[in-house]
VOTITI-481605 format. One record per atom (N, C-alpha, C): x, y, z; residue in one letter. Coordinates in steps of 0.05 Angstrom, whole numbers, padded with zeros to 5 digits, always signed. Each point is the difference from the previous one (the first is absolute). Layout:
# VOTITI-481605
XYZA/...
//
This chain:
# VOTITI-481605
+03662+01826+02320X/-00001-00014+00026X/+00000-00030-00005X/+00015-00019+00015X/+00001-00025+00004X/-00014-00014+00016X/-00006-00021-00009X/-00014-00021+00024X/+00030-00006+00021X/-00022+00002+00020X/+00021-00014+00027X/+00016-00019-00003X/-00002-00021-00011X/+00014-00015-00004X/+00015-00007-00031X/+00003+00028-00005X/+00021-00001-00024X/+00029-00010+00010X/+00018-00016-00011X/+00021+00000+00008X/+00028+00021-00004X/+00001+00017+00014X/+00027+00018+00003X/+00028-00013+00004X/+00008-00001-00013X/+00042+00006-00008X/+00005+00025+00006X/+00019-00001+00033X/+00004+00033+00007X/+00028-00016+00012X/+00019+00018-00034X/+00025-00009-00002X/+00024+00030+00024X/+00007-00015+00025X/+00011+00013+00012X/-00016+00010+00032X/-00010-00025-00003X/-00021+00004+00026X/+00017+00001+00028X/+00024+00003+00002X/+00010-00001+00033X/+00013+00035-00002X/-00007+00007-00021X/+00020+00028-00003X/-00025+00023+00011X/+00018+00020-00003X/-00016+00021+00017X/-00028+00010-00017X/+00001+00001-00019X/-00029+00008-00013X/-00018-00029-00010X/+00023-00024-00010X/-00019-00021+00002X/-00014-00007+00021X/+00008-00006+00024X/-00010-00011+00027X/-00028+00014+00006X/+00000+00041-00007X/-00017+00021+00002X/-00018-00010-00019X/+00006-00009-00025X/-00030-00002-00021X/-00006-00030+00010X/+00019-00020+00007X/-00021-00019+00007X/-00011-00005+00020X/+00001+00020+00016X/-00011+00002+00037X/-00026+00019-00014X/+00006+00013-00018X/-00025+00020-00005X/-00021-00017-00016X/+00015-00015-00019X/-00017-00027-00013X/-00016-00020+00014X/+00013+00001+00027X/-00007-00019+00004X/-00028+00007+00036X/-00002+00032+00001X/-00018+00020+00007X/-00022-00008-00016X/+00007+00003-00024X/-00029+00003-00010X/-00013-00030-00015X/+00017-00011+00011X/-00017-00034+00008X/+00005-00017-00033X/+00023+00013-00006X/+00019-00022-00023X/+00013-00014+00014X/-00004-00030-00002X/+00014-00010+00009X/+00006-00031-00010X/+00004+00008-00022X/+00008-00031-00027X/+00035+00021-00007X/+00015+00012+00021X/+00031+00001-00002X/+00016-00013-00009X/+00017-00004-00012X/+00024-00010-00015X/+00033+00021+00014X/+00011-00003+00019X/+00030+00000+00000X/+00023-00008-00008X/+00023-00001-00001X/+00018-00019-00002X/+00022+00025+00018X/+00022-00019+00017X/+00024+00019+00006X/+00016-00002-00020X/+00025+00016+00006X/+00023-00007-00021X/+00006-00018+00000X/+00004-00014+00026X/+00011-00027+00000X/-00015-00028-00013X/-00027+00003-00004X/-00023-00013-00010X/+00001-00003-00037X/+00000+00036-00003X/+00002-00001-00029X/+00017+00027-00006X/+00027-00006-00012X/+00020+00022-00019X/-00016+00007-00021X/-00011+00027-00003X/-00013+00018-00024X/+00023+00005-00014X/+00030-00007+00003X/+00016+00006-00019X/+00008-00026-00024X/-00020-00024+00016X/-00001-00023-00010X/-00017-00008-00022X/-00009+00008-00025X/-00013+00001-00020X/-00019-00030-00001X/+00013-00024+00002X/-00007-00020+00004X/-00015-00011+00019X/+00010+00005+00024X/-00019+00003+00024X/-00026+00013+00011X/+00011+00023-00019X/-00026+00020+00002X/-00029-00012-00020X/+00019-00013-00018X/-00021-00014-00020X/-00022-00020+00009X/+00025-00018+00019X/-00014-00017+00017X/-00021+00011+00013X/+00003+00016+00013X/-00022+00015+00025X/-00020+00000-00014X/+00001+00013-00022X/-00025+00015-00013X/-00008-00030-00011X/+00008-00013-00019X/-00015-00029+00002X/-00015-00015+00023X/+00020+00004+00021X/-00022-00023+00018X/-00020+00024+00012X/+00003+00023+00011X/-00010+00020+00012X/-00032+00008-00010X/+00013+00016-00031X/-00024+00009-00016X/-00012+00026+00010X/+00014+00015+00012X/-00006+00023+00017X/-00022+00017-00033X/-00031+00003+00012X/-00014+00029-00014X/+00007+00020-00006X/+00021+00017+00030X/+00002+00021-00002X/+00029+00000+00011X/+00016+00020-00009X/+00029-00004+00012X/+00005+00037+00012X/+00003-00002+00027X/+00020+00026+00012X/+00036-00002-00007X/+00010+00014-00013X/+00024+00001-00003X/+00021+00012+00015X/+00004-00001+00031X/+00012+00020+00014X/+00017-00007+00010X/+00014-00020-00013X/+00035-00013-00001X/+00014+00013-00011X/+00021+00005+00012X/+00019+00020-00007X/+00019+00007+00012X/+00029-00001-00011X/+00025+00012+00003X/-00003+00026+00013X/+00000+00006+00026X/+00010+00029+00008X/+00012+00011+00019X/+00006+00021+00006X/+00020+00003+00015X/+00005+00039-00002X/+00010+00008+00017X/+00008+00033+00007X/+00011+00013-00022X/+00013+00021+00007X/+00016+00013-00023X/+00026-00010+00002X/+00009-00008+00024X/+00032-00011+00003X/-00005-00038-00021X/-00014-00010+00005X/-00004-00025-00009X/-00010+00006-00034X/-00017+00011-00003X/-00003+00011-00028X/+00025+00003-00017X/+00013+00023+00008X/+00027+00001-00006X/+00027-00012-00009X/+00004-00021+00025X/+00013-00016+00000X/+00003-00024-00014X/-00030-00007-00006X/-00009-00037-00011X/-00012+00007-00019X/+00008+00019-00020X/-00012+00011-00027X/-00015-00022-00016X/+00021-00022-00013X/-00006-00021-00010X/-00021-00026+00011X/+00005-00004+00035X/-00023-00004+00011X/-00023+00004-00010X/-00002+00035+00009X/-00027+00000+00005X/-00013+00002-00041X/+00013+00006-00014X/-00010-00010-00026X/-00012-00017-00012X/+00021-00027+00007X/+00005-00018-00007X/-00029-00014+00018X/+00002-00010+00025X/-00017-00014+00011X/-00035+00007-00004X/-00003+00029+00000X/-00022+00020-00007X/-00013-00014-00024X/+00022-00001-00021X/-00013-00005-00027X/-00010-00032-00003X/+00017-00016+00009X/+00000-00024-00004X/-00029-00007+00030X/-00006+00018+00015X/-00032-00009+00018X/-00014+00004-00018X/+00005+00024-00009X/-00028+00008-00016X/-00011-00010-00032X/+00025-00011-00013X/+00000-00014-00024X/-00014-00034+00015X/+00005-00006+00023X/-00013-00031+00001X/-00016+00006+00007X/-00011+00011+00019X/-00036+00004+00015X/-00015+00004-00030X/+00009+00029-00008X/-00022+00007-00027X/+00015-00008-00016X/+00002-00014-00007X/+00004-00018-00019X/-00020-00031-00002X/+00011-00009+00033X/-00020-00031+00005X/-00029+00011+00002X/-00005+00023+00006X/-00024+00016+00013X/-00012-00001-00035X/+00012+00010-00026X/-00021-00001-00024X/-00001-00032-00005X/+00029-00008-00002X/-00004-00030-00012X/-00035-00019+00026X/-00004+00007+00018X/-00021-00014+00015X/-00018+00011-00006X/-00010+00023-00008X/-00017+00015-00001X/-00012+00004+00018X/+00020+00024+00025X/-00015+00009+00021X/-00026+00020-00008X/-00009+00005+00015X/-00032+00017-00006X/+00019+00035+00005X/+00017-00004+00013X/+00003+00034+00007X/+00033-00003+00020X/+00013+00015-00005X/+00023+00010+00015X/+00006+00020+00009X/+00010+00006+00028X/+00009+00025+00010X/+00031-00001-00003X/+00012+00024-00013X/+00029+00003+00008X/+00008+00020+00006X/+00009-00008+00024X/+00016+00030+00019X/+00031+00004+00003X/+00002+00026-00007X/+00021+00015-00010X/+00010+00020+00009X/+00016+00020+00000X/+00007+00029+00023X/-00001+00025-00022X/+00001+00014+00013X/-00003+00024-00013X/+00029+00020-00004X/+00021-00021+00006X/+00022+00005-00008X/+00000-00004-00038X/-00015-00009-00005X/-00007-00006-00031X/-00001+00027-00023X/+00005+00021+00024X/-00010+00029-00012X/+00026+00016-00005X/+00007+00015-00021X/+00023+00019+00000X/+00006+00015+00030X/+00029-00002-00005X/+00010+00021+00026X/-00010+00013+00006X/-00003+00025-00026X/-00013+00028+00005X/-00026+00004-00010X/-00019-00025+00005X/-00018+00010-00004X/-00016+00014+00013X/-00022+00025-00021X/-00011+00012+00017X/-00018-00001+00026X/+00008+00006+00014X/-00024-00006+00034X/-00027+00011-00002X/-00022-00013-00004X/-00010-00032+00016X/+00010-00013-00031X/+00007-00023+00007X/+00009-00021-00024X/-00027-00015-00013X/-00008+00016-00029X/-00024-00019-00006X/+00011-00032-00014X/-00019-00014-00011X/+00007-00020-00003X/+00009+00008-00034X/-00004+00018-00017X/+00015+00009-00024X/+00021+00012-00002X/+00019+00002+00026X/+00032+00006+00003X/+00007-00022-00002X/-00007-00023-00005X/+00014-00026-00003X/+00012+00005-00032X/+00035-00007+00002X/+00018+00010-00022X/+00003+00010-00015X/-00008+00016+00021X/+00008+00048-00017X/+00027+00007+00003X/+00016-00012+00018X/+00026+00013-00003X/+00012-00029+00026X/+00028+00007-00003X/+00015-00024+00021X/-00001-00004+00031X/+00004-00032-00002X/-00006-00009+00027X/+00022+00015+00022X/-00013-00005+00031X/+00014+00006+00014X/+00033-00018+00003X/+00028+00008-00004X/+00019-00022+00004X/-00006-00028+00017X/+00002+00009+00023X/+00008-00023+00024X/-00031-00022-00003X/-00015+00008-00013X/-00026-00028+00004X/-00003+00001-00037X/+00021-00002-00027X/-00010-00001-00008X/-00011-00016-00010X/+00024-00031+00005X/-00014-00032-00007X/-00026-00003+00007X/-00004+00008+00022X/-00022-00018+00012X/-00033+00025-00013X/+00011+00017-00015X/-00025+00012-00001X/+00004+00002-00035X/+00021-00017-00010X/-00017-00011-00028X/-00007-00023-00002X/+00007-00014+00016X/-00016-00038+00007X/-00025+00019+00008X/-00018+00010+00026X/-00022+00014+00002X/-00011+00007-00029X/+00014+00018-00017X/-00019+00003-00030X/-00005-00022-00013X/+00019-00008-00004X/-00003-00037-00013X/-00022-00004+00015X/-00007-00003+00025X/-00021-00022+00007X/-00021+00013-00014X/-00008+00035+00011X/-00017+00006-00003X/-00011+00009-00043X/+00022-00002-00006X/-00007-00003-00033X/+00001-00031-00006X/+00007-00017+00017X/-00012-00031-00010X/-00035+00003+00004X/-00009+00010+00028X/-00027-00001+00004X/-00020+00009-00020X/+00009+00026-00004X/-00009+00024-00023X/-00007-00012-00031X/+00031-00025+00000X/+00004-00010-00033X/-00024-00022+00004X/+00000-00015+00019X/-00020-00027+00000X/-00023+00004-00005X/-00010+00021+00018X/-00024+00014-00001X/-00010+00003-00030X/+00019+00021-00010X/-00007+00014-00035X/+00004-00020-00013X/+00016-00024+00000X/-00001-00009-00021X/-00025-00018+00000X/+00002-00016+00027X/-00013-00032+00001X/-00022+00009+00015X/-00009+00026+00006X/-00032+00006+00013X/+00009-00013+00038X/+00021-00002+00005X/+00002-00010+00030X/-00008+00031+00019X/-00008-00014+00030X/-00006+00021+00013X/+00024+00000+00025X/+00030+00007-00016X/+00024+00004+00021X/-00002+00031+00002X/-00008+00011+00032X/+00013+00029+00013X/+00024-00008+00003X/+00013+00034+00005X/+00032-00006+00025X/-00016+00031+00011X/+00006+00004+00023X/+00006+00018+00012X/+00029+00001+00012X/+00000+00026+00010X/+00029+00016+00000X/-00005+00023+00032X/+00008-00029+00019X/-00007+00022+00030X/+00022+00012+00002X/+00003+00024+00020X/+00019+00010+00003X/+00014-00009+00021X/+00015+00011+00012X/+00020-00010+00026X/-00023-00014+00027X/+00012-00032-00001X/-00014-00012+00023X/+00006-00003+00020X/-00015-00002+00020X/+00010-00011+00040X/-00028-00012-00001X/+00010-00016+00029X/-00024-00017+00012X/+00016-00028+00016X/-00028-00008+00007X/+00005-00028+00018X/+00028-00021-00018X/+00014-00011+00010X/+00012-00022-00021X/+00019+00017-00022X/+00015+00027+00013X/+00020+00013-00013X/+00020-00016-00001X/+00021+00013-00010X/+00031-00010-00003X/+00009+00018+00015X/+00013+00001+00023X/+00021+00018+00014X/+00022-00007+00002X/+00021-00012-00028X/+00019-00005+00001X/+00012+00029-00003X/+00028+00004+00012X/+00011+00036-00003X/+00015+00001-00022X/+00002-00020-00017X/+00015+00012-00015X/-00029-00006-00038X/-00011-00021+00004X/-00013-00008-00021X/-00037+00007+00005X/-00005+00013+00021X/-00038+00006+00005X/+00006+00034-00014X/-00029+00000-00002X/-00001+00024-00010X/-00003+00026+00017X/-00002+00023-00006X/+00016+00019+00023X/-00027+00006+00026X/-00014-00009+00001X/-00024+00006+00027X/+00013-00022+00013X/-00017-00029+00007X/+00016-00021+00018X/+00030+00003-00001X/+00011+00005-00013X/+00035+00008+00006X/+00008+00022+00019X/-00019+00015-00002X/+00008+00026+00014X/-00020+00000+00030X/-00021-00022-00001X/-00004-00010+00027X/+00013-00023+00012X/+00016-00012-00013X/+00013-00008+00013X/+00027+00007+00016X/+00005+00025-00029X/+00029+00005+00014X/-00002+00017+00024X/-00031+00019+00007X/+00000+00021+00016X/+00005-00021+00030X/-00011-00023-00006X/-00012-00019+00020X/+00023-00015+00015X/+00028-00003-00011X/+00013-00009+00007X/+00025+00022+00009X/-00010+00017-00016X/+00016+00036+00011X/-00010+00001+00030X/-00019-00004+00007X/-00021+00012+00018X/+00022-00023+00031X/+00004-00024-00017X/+00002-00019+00023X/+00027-00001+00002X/+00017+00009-00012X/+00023+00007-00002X/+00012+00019+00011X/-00017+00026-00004X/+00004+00017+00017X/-00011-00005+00039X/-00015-00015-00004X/-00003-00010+00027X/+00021-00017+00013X/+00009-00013-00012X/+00019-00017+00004X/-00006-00029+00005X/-00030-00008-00016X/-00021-00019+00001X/+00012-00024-00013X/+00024+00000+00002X/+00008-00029-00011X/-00019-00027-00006X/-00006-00009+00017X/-00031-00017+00013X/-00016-00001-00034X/-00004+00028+00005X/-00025+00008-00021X/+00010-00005-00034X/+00021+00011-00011X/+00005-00003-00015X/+00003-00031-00006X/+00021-00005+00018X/+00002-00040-00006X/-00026-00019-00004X/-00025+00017+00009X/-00017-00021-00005X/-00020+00010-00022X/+00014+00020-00016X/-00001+00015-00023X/+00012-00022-00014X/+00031+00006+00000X/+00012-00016-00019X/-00009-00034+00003X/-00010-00008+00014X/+00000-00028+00003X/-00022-00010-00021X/-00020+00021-00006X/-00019+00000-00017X/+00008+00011-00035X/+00021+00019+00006X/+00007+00005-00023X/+00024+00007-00001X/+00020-00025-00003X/+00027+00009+00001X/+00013+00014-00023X/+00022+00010+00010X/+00013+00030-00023X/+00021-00004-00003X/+00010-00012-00019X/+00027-00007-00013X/+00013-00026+00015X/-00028-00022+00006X/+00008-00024+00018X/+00018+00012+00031X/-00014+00013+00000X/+00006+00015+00037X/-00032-00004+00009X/+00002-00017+00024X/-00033-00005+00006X/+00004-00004+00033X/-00015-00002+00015X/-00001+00001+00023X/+00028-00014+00030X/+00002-00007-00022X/+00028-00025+00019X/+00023+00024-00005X/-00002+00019-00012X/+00035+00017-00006X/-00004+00021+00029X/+00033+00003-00002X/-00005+00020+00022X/+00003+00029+00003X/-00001+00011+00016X/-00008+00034-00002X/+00023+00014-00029X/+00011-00006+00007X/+00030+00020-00020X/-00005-00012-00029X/-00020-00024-00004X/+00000-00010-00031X/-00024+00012-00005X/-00023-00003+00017X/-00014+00018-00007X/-00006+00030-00008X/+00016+00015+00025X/+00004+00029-00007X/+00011+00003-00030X/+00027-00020+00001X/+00010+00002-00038X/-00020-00004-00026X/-00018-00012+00005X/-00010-00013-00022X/-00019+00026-00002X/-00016+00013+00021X/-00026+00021-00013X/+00017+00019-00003X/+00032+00005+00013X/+00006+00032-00010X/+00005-00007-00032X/+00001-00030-00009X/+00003+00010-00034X/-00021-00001-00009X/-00026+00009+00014X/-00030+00005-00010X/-00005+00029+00006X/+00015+00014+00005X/+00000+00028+00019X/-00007-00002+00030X/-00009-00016+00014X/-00011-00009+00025X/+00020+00001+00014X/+00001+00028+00014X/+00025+00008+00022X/-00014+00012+00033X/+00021-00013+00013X/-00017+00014+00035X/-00006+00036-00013X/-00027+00013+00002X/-00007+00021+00005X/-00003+00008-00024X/+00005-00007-00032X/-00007+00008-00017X/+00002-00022-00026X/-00008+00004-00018X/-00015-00017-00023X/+00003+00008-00030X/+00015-00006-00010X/+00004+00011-00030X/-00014-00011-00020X/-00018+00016-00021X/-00017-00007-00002X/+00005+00008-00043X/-00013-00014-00015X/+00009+00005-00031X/+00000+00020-00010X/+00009+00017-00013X/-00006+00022-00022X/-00004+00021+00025X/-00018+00010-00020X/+00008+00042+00009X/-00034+00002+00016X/-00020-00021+00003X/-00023+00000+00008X/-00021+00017-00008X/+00000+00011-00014X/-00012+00022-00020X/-00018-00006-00022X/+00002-00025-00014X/-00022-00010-00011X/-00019-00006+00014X/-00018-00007-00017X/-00034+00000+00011X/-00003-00037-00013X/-00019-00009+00015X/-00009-00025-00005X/-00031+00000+00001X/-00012-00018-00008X/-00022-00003+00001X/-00008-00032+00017X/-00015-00005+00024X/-00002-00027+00013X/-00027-00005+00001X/-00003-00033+00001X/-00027-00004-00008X/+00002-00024+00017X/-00026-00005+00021X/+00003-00031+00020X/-00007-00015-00015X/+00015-00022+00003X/+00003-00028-00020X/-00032-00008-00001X/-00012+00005+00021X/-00030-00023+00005X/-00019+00026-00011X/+00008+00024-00010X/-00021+00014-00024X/+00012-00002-00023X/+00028-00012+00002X/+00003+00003-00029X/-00015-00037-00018X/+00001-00020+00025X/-00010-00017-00004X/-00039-00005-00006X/-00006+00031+00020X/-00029+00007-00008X/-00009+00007-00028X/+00018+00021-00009X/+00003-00001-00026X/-00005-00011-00018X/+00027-00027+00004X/+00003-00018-00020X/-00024-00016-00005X/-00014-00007+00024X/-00017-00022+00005X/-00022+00015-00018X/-00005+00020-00001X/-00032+00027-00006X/+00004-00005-00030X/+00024+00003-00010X/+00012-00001-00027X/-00008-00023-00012X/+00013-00020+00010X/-00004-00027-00016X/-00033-00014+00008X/-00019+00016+00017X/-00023-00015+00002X/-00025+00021-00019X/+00009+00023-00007X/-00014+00027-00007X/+00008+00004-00025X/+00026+00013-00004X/+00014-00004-00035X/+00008-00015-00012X/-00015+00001-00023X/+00015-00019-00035X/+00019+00024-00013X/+00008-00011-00014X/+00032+00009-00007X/-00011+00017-00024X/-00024+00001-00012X/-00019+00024-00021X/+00001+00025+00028X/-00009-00010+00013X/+00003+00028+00027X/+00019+00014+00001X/+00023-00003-00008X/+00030+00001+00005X/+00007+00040-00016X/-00021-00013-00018X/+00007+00026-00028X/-00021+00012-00018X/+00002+00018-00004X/-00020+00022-00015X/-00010-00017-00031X/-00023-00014-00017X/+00003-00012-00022X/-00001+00026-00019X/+00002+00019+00009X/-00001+00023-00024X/+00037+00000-00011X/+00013-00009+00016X/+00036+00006-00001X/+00003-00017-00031X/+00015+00003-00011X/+00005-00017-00031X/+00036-00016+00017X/+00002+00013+00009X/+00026-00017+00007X/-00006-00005+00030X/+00004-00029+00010X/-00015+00000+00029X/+00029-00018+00012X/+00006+00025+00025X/+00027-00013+00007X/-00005+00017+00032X/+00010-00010+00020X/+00001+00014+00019X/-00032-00012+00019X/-00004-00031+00000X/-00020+00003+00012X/+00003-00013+00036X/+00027-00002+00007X/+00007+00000+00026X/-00009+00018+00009X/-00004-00011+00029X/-00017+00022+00025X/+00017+00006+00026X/+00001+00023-00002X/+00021+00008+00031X/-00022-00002+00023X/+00017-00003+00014X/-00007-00011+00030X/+00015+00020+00020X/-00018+00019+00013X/+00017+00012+00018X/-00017+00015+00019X/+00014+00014+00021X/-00019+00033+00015X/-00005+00016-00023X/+00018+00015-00012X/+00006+00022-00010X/+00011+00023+00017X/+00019-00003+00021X/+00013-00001+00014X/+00023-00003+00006X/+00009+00022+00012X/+00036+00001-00005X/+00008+00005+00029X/+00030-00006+00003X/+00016+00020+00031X/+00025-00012-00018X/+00016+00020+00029X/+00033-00008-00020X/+00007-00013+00017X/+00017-00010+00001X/+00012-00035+00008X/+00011+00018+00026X/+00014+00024+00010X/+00003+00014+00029X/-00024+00000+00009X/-00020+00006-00010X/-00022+00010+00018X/-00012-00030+00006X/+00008-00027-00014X/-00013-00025+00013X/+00015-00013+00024X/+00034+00018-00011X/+00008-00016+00025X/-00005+00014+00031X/-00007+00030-00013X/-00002+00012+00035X/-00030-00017+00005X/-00018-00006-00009X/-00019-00018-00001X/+00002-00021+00027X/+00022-00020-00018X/+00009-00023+00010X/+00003+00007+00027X/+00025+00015+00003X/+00017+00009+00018X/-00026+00011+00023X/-00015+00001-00007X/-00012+00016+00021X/-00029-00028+00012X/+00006-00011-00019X/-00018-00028+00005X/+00012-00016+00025X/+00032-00005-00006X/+00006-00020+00013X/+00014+00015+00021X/+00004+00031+00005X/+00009+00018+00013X/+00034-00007+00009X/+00008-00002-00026X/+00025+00006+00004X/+00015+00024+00010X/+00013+00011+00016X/+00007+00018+00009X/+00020+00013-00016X/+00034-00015-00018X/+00015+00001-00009X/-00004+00026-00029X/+00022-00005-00011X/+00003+00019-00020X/-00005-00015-00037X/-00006+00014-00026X/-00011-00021-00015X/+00017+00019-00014X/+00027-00005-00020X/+00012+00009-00018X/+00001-00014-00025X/-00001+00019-00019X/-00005-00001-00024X/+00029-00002-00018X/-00005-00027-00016X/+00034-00003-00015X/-00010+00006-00025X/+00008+00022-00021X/-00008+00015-00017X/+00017-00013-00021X/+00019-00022+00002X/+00028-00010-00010X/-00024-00024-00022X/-00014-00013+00020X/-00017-00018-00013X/-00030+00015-00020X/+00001-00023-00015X/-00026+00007-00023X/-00027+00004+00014X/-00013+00023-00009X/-00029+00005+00013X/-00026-00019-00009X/+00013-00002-00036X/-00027-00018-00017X/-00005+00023-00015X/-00028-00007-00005X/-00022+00016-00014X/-00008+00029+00016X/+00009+00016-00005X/-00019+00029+00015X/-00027+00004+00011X/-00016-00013-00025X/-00027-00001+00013X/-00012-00025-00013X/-00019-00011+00020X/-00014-00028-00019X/-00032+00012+00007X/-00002+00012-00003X/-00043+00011+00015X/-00018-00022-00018X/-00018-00012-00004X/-00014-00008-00023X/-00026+00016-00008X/-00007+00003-00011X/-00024+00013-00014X/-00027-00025+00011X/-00015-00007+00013X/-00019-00017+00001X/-00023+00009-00011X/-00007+00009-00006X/-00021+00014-00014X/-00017-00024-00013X/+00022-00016-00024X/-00015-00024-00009X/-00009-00021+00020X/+00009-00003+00021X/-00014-00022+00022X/-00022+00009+00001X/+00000+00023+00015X/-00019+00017+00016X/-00028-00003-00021X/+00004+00008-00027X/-00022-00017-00013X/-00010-00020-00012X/+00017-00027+00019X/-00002-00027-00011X/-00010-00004+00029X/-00017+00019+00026X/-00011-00007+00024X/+00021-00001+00019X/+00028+00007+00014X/+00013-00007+00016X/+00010+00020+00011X/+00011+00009+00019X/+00013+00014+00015X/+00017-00017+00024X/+00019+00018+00012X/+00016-00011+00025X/-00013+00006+00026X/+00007-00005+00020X/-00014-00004+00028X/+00029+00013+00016X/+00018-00017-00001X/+00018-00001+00023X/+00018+00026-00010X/+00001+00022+00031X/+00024+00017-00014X/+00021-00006+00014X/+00026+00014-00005X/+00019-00001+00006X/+00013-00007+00024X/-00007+00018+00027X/+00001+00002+00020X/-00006-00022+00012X/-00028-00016+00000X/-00005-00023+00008X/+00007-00030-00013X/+00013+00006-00026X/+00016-00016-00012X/+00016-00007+00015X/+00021+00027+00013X/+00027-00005+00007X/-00010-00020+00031X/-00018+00009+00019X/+00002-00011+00017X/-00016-00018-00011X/-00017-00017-00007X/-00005-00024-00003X/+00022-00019-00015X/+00018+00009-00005X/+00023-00017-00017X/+00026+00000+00025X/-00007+00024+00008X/+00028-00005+00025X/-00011-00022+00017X/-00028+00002+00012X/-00010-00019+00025X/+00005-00032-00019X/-00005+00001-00028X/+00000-00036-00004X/+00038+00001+00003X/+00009+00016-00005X/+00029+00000-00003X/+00015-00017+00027X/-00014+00023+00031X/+00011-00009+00018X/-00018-00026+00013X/-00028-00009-00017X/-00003-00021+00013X/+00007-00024-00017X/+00013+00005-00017X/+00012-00026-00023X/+00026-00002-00002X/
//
């Protein structure tokens, strides 16, 4: 535990789980914060980042900057998401030993785990057999971070965690349709199905005016609009929707997975992490999750029934599903003191209501 006025570096504070751990940080009456935006400070900027940490001097650093994006964006920006991943996490922990922070959190996905690995995923299926294709860049930059933490720790006695949450939603999503991840994507798209099928023009436009879609934003008119969501599947009366819907996912609200994080870095040292009887000590990341599954159909009749779309929800089997199953094993949280709060159901509508009031 820290004094109140330790100073925190919580790299990625406007993003959906940063904003959650420093609203939760800042609950429990921390409030010596350190931000920067992108525009403030590039973490792909080695130099800059150097700077920060010189004039700054941050104690403690949250690391929850990060390259991400869906399975279509995953896919697509291979080298992206590698490339930028590695080069955040080489300057934070990197400036983070050269200052000698007191302790680091680094957060990571649980895409980090073999395809097929066995369901619930403990944290010793970490590279038993090959990654899933379509996310594989971005889930060996994730090992990198989390065997930089692991290496600092063993070699130089530092106290760097990473945890490894599973699939996130919450306040301060991304509902971009082609680059968010598949919950806010699939509330958005029901949401604009919904107004579409109404013939809510109105509604949508002051949709897009907030989040324009392929630079089509509130000034275009009906016939550019209808064009632009039918190449999202968004058609009057029905909605085409990825893969075969048959996988299972596991969802976790951003503001417990930020409960979490916060419990973690004020409760565990990185000796907590792992058994001292092990002769080889590897594997001391911590999953973050329900333990909790549905398949990606049964979230959207979910949705669909949230925002009471009336229309039809078809399945394009042509496109990639992902991973079959991601479940996590939590077992190790559960006795490092933590559990989740928020289930599913009230996820979805507390994420739709910030949806339609943001």
């Amino acid at each position: 535990m820290f004094s109140k006025d330790v100073k925190i570096y919580v790299a990625g504070h406007r993003g959906l789980v940063g904003s959650a751990i420093w609203n939760n940080l800042k609950g429990r009456g921390y409030n010596n914060l350190v931000g920067r935006t992108h525009k403030e400070l590039d973490l792909l900027d080695g130099t800059k980042v150097k700077e920060f940490f010189d004039a700054e001097e941050p104690q403690v650093v949250v690391l929850a900057a990060a390259h991400v994006g869906g399975i279509v964006a995953n896919n697509t920006f291979r080298a992206d998401f590698i490339y930028n991943n590695l080069q955040i996490q080489q300057n934070v922990i990197g400036e983070s030993f050269r200052h000698g922070v007191k302790k680091l959190l680094f957060l990571g996905s649980t895409c980090i785990y073999p395809r097929e690995a066995a369901q619930p995923m403990t944290e010793t299926a970490l590279l038993t057999s090959p990654l899933e294709y379509t996310n594989e860049p971005y889930a060996i930059a994730k090992i990198a971070g989390l065997k930089m933490c692991e290496s600092f720790s063993l070699q130089y006695g530092c106290n760097y965690i990473a945890v490894m949450p599973t699939n996130l939603y919450g306040p301060n999503d991304n509902f971009h349709l082609e680059k968010s991840h598949v919950l806010p994507a699939m509330i958005r798209k029901l949401y604009l199905a919904k107004c579409l099928m109404e013939d809510d023009i109105e509604s949508i436009r002051k949709d897009l005016a907030k989040r324009p879609v392929e630079n089509t934003d509130d000034r275009a008119d009906k016939e550019q609009i209808v064009s632009v969501l039918a190449k999202y599947g968004i058609e009057k009366g029905k909605l085409s929707l990825w893969g075969t819907g048959n996988v299972f996912r596991e969802f976790l609200w951003s503001e417990d997975m930020a409960d979490a994080s916060v419990h973690i870095l004020l409760n565990v040292d990185f000796k907590d992490t792992y058994s001292s009887s092990e002769k080889e000590i590897r594997n001391c990341h911590i999953n973050i999750g329900t333990g909790k599954e549905i398949t990606i159909r049964e979230l959207a009749e979910k949705i669909k029934k949230e925002i009471d779309y009336k229309g039809t929800i078809l399945w394009n089997s042509d496109k990639p599903d992902g991973t079959p199953r991601k479940l996590t094993d939590v077992s190790k949280l559960h006795s490092l003191g933590w559990q989740h709060r928020i289930e599913i159901d009230e996820g979805i509508h507390r994420l739709t209501e910030w949806y339609k009031n943001n």
